[in-house]
C-alpha positions, 0 to 999 in steps of 0.5 A, spaced: 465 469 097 468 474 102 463 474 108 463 480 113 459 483 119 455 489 117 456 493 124 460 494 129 465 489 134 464 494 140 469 490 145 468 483 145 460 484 142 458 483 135 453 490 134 449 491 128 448 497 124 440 495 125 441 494 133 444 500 133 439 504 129 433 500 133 437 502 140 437 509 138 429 509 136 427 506 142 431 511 146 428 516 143 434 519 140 435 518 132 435 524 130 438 528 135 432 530 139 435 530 145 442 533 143 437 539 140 434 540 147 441 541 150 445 545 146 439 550 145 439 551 153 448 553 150 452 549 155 460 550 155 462 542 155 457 537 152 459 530 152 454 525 149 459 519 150 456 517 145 464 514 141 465 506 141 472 506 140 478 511 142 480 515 148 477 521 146 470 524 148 467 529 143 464 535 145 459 537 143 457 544 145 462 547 139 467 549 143 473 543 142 472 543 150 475 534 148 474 529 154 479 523 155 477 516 157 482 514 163 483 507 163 480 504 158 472 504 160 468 500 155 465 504 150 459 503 146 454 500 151 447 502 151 446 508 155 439 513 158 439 516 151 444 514 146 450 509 147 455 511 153 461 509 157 461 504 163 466 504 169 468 499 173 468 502 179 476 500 179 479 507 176 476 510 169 473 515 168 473 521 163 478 527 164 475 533 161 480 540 163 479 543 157 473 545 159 475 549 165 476 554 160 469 555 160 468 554 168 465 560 172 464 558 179 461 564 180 454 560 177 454 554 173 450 548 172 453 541 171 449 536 170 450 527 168 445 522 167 448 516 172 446 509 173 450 505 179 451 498 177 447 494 182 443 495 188 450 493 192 454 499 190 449 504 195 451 500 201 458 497 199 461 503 204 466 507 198 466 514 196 463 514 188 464 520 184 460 522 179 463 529 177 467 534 180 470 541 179 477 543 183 481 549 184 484 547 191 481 544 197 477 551 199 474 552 191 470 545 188 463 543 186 461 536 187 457 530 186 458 524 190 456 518 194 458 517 200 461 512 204 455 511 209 449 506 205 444 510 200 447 517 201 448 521 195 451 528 197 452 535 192 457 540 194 458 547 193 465 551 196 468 557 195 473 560 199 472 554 203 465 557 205 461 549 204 454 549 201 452 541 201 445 537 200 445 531 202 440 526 201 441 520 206 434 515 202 438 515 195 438 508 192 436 508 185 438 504 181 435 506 174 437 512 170 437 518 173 438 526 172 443 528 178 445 536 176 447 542 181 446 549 179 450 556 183 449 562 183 453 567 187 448 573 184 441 569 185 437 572 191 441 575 197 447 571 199 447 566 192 444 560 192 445 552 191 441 547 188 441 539 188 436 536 182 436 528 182 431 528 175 427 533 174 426 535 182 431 539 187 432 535 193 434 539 200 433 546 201 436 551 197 442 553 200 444 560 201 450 565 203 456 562 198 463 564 198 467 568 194 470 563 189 477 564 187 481 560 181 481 557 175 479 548 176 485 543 176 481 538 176 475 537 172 473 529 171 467 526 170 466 519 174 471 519 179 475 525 184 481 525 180 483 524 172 487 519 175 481 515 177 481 515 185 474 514 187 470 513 182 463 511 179 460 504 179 456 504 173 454 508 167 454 515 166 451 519 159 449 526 156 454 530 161 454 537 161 457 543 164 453 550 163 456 557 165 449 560 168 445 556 174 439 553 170 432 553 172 428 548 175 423 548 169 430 547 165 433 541 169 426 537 168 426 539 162 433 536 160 430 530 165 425 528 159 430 526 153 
């Protein structure tokens, strides 16, 4: 009699079909309720990362803006909300330039739940990218840790007009929602938010730039598709939006 495993094998783990469907009913997610609530806010790139094999990352925006795992990150692990990719903080990430057909840098939102790997990696002294969007040296937007311990910093420039908020206390080690919202057209001189969860942290920052281009870089979890300076830990539900979302919007989606 022929004996088989009724689930999956994702990397060197057995998973059932019954973990799997008793994970997505304690995170909350069976029946899409999560994908629901952030495809009715109309992102252009939705990346759910939810594959367990392969080196393709779904868009699930409608787009077709597909997504590529750099350097093998083990798929399939146990995510904010579903399932999602874990990187080593060696050189993977995953590299999503078909979406800056949809980048404005007029105003936008990008948005990624993140975990680091361990308390160690906020005072391990190395620069740790969570997400980045670049033109040139003069045009990017950014979310990254820096080198100095506990310092998370979001950062806007156009037309090399920088716009940064910096938190220097920032050692979560759980979940969290890390978003940055522009908006060139918001109030007088335009505008920059950074949002960890569902809350801003730092003061809006004003008098913005003038961006110019169309992004060459466009990753999440590292500076470069090529992995330099990556992410240490999970990262799920990454998302870009051509439009600067509210704070009302960023807690919402902070709630899965």
């Amino acid at each position: 009699m022929a004996l088989y495993w009724p689930g999956a094998i994702l990397g060197e783990r057995l998973v059932s079909t019954r973990s799997i469907i008793e994970a997505r009913s304690i995170l909350g997610d069976a029946a899409g309720t999560y994908e629901s609530k952030v495809l009715g806010y109309g992102p252009v790139a939705y990346y759910r990362f939810e594959e367990t094999a392969g080196a393709n990352a779904a868009d699930t925006s409608g787009n077709g803006y597909t997504g590529t795992y750099i350097n093998a990150p083990t798929l399939g692990q146990v995510g904010r909300v579903n399932f999602c990719p874990l990187l080593d903080g060696t050189n993977q990430c995953v590299d999503v330039l078909a979406s800056a057909a949809g980048f404005s840098g007029v105003a936008g939102t990008i948005s990624a739940w993140a975990r680091v790997s361990g308390a160690g990696v906020w005072a391990d002294g190395s620069v740790d990218y969570l997400a980045v969007f670049m033109v040139d040296a003069n045009n990017f937007v950014r979310i990254y840790k820096s080198n100095a311990a506990n310092t998370l910093i979001w950062q806007y420039m156009a037309n090399a007009v920088s716009k940064s908020v910096v938190d220097a206390t920032h050692a979560i080690t759980g979940w969290q929602l890390l978003s940055v919202t522009w908006d060139k057209n918001a109030g007088a001189t335009g505008e920059v938010l950074a949002y960890s969860g569902g809350s801003q942290v730092g003061a809006t920052q004003t008098n913005l730039g003038v961006w110019a281009g169309a992004p060459v870089i466009c990753v999440f979890g590292a500076a470069t598709a090529a992995g330099v300076t990556p992410w240490n830990g999970w990262i799920d539900e990454a998302m870009l939006f051509d439009r600067a979302l509210s704070a009302t919007d960023l807690a919402d989606l902070a709630s899965p």
